[in-house]
C-alpha positions as CSV (number, residue, x, y, z in Angstrom):
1,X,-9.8,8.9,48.2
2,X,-7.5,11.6,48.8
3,X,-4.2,10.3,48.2
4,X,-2.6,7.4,46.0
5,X,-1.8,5.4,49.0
6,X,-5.9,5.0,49.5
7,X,-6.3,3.6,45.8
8,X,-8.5,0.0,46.1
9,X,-6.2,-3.0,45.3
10,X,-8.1,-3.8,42.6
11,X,-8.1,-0.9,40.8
12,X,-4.1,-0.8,41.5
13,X,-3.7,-4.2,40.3
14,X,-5.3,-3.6,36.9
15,X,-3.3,-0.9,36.4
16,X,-0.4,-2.7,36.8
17,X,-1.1,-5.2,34.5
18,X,-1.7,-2.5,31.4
19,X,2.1,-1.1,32.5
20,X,3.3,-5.1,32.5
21,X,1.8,-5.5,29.4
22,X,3.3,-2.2,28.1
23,X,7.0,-2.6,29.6
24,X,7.3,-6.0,30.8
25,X,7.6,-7.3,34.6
26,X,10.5,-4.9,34.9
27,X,7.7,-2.3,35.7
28,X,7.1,-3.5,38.8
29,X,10.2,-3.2,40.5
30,X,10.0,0.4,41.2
31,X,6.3,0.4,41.9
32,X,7.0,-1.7,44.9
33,X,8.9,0.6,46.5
34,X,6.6,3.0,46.8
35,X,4.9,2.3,49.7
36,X,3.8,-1.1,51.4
37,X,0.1,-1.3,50.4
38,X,1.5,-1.2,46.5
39,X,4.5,-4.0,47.8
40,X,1.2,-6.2,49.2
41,X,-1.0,-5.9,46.0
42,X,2.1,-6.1,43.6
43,X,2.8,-9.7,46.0
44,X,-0.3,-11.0,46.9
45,X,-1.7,-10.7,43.1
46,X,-0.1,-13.8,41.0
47,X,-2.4,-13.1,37.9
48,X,0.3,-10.0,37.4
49,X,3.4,-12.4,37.8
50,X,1.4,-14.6,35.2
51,X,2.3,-12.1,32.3
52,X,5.2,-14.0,30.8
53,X,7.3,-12.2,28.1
54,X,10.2,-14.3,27.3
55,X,13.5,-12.9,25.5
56,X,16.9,-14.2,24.4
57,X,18.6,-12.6,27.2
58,X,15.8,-13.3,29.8
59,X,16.9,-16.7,32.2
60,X,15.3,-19.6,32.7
61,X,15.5,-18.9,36.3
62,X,13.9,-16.1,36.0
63,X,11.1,-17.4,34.2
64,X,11.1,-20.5,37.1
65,X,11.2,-17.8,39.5
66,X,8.1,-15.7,37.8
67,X,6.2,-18.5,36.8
68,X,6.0,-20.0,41.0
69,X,4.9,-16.0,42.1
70,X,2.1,-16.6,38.7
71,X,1.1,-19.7,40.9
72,X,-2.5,-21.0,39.1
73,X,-3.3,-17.7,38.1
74,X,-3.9,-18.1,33.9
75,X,-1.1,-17.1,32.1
76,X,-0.8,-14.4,29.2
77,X,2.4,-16.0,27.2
78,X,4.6,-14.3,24.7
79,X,7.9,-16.2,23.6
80,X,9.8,-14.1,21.3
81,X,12.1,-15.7,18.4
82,X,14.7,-17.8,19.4
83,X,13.9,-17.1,22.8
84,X,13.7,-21.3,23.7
85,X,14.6,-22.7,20.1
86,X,18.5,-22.3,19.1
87,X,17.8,-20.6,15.6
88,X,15.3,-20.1,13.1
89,X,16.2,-23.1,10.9
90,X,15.6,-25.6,14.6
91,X,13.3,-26.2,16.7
92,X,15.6,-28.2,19.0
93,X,15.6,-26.6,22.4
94,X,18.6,-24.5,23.9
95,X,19.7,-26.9,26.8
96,X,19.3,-24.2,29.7
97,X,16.0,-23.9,28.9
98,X,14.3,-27.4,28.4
99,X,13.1,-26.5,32.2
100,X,11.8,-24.0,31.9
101,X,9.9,-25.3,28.6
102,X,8.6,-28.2,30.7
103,X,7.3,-25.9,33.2
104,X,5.2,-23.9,30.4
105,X,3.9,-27.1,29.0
106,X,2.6,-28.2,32.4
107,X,0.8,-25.5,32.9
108,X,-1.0,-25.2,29.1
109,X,-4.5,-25.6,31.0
110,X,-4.1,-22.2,32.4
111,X,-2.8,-20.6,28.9
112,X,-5.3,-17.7,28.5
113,X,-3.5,-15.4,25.6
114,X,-0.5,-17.0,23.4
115,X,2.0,-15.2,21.5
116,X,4.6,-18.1,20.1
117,X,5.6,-19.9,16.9
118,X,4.6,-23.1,15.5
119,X,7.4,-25.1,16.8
120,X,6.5,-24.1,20.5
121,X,2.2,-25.3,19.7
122,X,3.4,-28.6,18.4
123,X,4.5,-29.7,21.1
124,X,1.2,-29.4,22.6
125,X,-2.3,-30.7,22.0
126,X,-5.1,-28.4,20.9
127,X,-7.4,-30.4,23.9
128,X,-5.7,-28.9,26.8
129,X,-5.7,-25.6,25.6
130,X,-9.8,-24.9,26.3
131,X,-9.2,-21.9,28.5
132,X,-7.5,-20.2,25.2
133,X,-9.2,-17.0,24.4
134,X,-6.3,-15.3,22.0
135,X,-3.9,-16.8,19.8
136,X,-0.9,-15.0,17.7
137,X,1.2,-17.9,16.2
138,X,4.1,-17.6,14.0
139,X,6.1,-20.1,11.8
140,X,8.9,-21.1,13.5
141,X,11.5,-24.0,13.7
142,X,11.9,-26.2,10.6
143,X,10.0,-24.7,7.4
144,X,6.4,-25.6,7.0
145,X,6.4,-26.4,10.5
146,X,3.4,-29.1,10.3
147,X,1.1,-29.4,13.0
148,X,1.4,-33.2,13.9
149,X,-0.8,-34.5,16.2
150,X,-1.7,-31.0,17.3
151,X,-4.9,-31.3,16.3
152,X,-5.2,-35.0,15.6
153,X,-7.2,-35.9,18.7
154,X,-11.1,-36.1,18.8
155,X,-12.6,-32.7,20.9
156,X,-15.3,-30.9,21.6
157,X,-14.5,-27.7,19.7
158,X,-17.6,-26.0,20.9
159,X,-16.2,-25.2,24.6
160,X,-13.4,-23.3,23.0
161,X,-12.8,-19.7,24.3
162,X,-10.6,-18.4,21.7
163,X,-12.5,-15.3,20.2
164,X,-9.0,-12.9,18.2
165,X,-6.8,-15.4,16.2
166,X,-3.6,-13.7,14.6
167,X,-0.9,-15.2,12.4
168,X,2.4,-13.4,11.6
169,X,5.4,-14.3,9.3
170,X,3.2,-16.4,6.7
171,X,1.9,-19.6,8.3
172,X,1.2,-22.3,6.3
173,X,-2.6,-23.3,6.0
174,X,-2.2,-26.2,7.7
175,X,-2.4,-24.7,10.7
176,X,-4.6,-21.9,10.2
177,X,-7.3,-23.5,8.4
178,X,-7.9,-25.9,11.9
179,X,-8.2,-23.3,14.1
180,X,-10.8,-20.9,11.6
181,X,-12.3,-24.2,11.2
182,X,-13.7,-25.3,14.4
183,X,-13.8,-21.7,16.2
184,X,-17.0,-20.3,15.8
185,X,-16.0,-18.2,18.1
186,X,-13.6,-16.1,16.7
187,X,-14.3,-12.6,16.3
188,X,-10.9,-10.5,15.8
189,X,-9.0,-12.0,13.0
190,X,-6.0,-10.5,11.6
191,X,-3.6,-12.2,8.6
192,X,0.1,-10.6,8.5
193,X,2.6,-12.6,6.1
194,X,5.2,-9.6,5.9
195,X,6.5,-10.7,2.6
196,X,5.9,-7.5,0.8
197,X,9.8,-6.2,0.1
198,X,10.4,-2.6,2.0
199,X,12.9,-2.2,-0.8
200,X,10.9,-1.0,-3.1
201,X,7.0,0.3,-3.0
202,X,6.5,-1.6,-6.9
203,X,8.3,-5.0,-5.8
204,X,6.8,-8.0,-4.1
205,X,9.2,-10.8,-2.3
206,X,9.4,-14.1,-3.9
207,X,7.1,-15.6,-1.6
208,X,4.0,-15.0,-2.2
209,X,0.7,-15.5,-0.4
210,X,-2.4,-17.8,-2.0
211,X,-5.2,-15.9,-2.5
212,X,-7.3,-18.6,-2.5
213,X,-6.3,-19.0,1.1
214,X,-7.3,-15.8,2.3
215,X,-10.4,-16.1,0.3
216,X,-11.0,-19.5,2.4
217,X,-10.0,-18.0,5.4
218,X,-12.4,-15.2,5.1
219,X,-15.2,-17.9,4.7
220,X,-14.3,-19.3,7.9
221,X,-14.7,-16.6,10.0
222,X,-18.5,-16.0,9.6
223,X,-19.1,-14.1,13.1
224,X,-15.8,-11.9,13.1
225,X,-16.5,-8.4,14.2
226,X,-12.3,-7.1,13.3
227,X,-10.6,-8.4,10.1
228,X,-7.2,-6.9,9.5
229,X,-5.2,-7.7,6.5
230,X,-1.3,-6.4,6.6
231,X,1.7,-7.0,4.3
232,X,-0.4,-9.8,2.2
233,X,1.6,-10.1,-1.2
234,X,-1.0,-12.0,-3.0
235,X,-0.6,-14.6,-5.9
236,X,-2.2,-12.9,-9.3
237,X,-6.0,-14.7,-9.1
238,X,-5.9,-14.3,-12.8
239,X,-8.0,-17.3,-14.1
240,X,-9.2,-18.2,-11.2
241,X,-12.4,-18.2,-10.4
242,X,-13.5,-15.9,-7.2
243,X,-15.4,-17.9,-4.6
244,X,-19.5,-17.1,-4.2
245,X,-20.4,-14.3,-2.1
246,X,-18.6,-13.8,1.4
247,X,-21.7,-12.7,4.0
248,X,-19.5,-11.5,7.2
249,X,-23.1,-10.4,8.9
250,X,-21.6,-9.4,12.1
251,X,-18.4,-7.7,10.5
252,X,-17.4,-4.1,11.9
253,X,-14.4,-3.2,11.0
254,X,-12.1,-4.0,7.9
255,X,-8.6,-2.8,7.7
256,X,-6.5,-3.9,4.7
257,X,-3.1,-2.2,4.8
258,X,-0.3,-3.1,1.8
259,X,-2.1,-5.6,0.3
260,X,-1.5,-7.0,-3.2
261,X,-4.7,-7.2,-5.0
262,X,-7.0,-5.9,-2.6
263,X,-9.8,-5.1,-5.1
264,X,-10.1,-9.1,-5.6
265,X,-10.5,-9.8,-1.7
266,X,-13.2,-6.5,-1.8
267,X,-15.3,-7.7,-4.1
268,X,-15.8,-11.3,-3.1
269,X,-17.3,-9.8,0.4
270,X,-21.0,-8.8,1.7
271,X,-20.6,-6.6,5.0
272,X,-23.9,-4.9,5.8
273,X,-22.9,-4.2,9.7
274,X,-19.5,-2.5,8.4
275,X,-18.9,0.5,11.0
276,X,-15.5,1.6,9.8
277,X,-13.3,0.8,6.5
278,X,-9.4,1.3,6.1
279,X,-7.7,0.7,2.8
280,X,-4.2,2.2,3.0
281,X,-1.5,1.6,0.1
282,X,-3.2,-1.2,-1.9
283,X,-2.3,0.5,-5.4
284,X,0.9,-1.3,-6.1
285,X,0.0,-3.7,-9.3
286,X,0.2,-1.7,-12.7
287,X,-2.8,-4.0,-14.0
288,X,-4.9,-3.7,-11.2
289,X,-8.3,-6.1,-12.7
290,X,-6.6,-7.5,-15.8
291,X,-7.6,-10.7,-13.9
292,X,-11.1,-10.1,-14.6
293,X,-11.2,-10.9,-18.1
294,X,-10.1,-13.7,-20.2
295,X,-7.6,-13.5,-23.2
296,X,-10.8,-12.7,-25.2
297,X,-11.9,-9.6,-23.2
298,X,-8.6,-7.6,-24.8
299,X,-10.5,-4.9,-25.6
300,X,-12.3,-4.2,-22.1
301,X,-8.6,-5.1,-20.2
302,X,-7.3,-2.3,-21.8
303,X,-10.3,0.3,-21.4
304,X,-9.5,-0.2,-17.2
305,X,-6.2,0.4,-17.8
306,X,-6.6,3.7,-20.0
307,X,-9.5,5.0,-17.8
308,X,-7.0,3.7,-14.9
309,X,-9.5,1.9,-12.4
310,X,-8.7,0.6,-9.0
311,X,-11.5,0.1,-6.8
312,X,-13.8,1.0,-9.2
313,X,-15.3,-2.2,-9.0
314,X,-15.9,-2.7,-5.4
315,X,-17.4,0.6,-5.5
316,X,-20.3,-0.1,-7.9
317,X,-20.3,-3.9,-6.0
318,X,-21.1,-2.1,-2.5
319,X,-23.6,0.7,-3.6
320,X,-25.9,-2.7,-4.7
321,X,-29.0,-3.1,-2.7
322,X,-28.3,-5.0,0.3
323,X,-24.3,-5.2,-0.2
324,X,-24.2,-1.2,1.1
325,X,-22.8,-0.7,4.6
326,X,-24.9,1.6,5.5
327,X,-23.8,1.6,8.7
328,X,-20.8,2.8,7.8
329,X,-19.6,5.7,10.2
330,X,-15.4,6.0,9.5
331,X,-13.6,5.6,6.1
332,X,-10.1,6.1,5.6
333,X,-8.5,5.3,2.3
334,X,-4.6,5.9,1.9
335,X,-2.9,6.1,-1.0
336,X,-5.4,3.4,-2.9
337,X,-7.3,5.4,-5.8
338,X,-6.5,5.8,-9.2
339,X,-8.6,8.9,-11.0
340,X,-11.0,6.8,-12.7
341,X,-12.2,5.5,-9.3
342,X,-12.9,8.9,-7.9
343,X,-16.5,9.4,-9.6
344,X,-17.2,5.8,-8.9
345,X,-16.3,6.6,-5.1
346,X,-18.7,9.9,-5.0
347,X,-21.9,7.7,-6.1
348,X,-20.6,5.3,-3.6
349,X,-20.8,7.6,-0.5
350,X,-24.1,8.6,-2.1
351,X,-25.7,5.0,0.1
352,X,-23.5,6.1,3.3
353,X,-25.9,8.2,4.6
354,X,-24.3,8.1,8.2
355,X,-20.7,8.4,8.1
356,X,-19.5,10.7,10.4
357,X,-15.7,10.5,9.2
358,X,-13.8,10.6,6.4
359,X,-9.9,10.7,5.5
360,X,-8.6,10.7,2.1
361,X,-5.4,10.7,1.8
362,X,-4.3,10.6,-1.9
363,X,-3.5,12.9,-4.4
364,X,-5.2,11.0,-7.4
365,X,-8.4,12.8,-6.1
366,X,-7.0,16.0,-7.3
367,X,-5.8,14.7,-10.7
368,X,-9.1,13.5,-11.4
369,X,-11.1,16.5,-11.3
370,X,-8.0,18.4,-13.5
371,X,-8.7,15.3,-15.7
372,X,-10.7,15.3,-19.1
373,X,-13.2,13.1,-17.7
374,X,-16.8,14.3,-19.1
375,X,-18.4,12.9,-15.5
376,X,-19.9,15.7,-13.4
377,X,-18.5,13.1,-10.2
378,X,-15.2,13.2,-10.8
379,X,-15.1,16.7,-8.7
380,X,-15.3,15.3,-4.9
381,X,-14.9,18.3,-3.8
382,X,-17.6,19.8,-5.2
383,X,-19.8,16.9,-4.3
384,X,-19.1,18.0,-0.7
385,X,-19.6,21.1,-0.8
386,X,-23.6,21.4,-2.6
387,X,-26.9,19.4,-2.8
388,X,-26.6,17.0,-5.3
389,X,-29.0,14.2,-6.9
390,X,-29.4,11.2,-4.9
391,X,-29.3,8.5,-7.3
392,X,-29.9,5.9,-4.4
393,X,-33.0,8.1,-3.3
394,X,-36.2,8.3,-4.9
395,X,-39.7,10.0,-4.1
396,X,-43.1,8.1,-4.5
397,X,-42.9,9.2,-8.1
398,X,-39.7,7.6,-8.7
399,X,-37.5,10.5,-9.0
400,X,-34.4,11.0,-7.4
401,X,-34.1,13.5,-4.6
402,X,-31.7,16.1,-4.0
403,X,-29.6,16.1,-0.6
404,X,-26.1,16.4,0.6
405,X,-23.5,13.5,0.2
406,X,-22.7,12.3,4.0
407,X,-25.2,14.6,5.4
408,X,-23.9,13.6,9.2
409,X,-20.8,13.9,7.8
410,X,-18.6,16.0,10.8
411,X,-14.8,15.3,10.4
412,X,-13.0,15.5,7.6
413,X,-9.4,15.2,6.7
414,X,-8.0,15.7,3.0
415,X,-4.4,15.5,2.3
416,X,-5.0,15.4,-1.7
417,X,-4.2,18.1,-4.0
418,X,-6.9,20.3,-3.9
419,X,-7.2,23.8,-4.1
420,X,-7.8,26.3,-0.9
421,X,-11.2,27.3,-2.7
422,X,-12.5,23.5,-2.3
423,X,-12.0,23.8,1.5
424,X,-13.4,26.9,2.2
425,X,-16.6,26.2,-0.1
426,X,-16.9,22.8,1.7
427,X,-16.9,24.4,4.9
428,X,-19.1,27.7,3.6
429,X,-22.0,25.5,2.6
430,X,-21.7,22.9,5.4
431,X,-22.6,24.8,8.2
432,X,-25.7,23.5,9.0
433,X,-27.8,26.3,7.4
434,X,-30.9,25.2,5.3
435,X,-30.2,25.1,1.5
436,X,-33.5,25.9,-0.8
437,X,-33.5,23.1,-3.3
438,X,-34.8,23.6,-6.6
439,X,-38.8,23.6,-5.4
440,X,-39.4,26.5,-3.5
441,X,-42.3,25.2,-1.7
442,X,-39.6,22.9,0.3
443,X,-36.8,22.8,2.0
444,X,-33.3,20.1,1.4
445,X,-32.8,19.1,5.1
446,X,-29.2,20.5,6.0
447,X,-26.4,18.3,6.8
448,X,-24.9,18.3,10.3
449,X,-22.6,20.9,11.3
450,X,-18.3,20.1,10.0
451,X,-17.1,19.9,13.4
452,X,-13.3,19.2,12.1
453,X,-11.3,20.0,9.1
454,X,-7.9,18.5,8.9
455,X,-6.2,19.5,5.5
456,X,-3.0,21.3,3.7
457,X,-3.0,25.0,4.5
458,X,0.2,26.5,5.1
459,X,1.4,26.3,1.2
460,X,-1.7,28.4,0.4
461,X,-3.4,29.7,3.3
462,X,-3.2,33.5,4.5
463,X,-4.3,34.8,7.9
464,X,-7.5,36.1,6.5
465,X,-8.5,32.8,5.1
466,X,-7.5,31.0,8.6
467,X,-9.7,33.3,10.1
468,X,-12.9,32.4,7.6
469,X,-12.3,28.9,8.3
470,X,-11.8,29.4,11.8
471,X,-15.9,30.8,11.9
472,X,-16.8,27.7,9.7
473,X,-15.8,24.8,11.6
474,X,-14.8,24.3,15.7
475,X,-11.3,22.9,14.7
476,X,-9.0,23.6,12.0
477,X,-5.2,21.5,11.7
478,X,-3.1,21.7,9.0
479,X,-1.3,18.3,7.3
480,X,1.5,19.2,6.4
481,X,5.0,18.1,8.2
482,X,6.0,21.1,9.7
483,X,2.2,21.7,11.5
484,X,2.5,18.1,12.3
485,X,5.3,18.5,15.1
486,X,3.5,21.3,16.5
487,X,1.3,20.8,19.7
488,X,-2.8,21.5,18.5
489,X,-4.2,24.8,19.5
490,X,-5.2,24.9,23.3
491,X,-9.0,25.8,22.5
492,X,-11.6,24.7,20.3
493,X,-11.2,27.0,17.1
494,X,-7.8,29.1,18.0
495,X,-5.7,29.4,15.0
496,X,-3.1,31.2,17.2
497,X,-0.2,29.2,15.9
498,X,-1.4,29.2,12.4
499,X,-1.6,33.4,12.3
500,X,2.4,33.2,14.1
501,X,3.7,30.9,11.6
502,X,2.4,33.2,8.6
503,X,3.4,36.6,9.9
504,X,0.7,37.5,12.4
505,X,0.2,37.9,16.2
């Protein structure tokens, strides 16, 4: 190949479809004036013209027109709000586009991936829909848009293709629960109700999610590999009782971002296969695990809320035998810790003997170590940065062994309020030199070498200590906003921009 006229068709026509699916059918307009061989393929390929994004202002004809090119090639379908329905409130359709709707119906056999609201998949039957393989549904229409005879038909749910199910907006169980229900198959599932108010960061809207829902949605999705929970304002699950155990055996990655009560979803789950764990702004309710105890259990309410736990619980839950992930290689937890957690979270990376990388992002981390706590793991940054005991390790005698926290451990980002001495001693002593333990007959293995620090430096760094950092670690990047509009240095190591920006060159 030696210019981009000799590019295989194939290869041109999936790249194509990644700019349809980025910009719409637009895109190819000006592509097909490029030459004649890229005119051909854009022509000749219908399974590009069968990436349908319909708007408000897009016509029916021009939907007619795109769906002939598409010809039997399957379909990828989004239909934004109100695109086909005259408002929110109806799901009676706009009269210039009951064509074009009837042409979509037709053709629900070749539906491959579906972006549309409930009022659109009522008017269909689950049967014809076998070649689904990815769903993202919506409510839509009247309120509590009910599935009628959707799903009312007898069908063999087992030669269903749909593997990443999505809901959006907060729709009702009725039609969520059928799909979890008979799709073994599923393995990216994501729940997004948006009814957390953007208002205000301590406010919930109105309406609020079950939690036993999520709890029994969780249950039905046994072989998911992706859960992602987002803008899930959950009912209080005071006195209610959590379901049994939650085995997700083949889970691999958990994201829960704004959720109300997150701790109370946590616990009820067993992940062993977990490969990566985000938990960003979950620390909204000012009585986080009052729903714990009963009106009897005054006195132990009130000792988590004076030692201020959070995810204290799901901590100690996780680092049981069995129920830690330790397989876990990427953490990330945003804004989601209270102090009291933080010693609870140091014996809990303890049993993650292979993560590779870790972002905290929360200041609490910092006030607990200034705290009056008597616990020696309350300092995370001192956990880092020395051998410790391994209370989840023992010798033949029974004795715990000393070793490092995270010893693969090789990215690390920390935007907490630490000092500049807890960096530099983290990246001193993990440098991949052997450490005598406290026998001198042996050695503690060393960790592997901090490839990557990402932290606050420019309030409290000075060239000099740039430039001891800089012979710690390959990369150094600073946190803060000003750094963060600045390109990254060109090679591994420079601090070039960091030595400008405080006086140096």
């Amino acid at each position: 190949m030696t210019t981009i006229h000799d590019i295989p068709p194939e290869i041109l026509a999936a790249s194509f479809e990644v700019g349809i699916y980025a910009w719409g059918i637009g895109y190819l307009r000006p592509l097909s004036h490029v030459c004649q061989t890229w005119r051909d393929t854009i022509e000749h390929t219908p399974r590009l013209w069968g990436i349908i994004t319909f708007t408000r202002s897009r016509s029916a004809a021009a939907l007619l027109q795109q769906l002939a090119k598409a010809k039997n090639a399957p379909l990828a379908l989004t239909i934004e709000p109100q695109s086909i329905t005259r408002s929110a409130g109806k799901a009676n359709v706009r009269k210039d586009k009951e064509e074009a709707l009837k042409t979509l119906l037709e053709r629900v056999g070749g539906w491959i991936s579906v972006d549309v609201g409930t009022d659109l998949l009522a008017k269909c039957r689950w049967e014809d829909m076998g070649n689904l393989e990815k769903l993202v549904i919506r409510p839509s229409g009247s309120q509590n848009q009910a599935p009628g005879p959707f799903f009312a038909s007898e069908f063999e749910w087992k030669s269903l293709k749909l593997h990443s199910f999505s809901t959006t907006g907060g729709v009702p169980n009725t039609w969520v629960t059928p799909f979890l229900k008979h799709c073994p198959s599923i393995r990216y599932f994501s729940l997004h109700t948006g009814n957390k108010s953007h208002t205000s960061q301590t406010s919930w809207h109105s309406k609020l999610h079950d939690i036993r829902d999520t709890w029994a949605y969780l249950v039905l999705v046994p072989n998911a590999y992706t859960i992602e929970l987002t803008e899930v304002a959950h009912t209080t699950p005071t006195h209610i009782s959590p379901p049994p155990p939650i085995l997700l055996r083949h889970l691999r990655n958990l994201r829960l971002r704004e959720v109300r009560y997150a701790p109370a979803v946590l616990t009820t789950l067993i992940a062993p296969s977990l490969q990566t764990l985000t938990l960003e702004h979950t620390r909204r309710e000012r009585q986080a695990w009052s729903w714990l105890y009963t009106n009897s259990d005054i006195a132990a309410d009130a000792d988590h809320r004076r030692h201020k736990l959070l995810l204290a619980p799901f901590f100690t839950q996780w680092s049981a035998p069995g129920a830690a992930p330790e397989h876990l290689h990427t953490l990330e937890l945003k804004e989601c810790l209270r102090s009291g957690d933080i010693p609870y979270l140091v014996r809990w990376l303890d049993r993650l003997p292979h993560l590779v990388r870790l972002v905290i992002q929360d200041d609490q981390v910092g006030a607990a170590r200034k705290g009056d706590d008597a616990d020696p793991d309350a300092n995370l940054y001192l956990a880092l940065s020395a051998p410790r005991t391994m209370t989840s390790q023992k010798n033949a005698g029974g004795n715990p062994l000393v070793g490092w926290l995270c010893p693969e451990l090789m990215i690390l980002h920390l935007d907490t309020d630490h000092e500049l001495a807890d960096v530099i001693s983290i990246a001193s002593t993990r440098g991949g030199k052997v450490v005598q333990s406290g026998d001198s007959e042996r050695h503690i293995p060393p960790p592997a070498r901090l490839r990557r620090i990402e932290t606050r430096l420019c309030p409290m760094a000075e060239p000099k200590d740039l430039r001891l950092l800089r012979s710690l670690v390959d990369h150094i990047s600073c946190v803060c906003t000003n750094c963060g509009l600045m390109l990254e240095p060109p090679s591994p190591g420079s601090i070039d921009i960091f030595l400008f920006y405080n006086g140096e060159s």
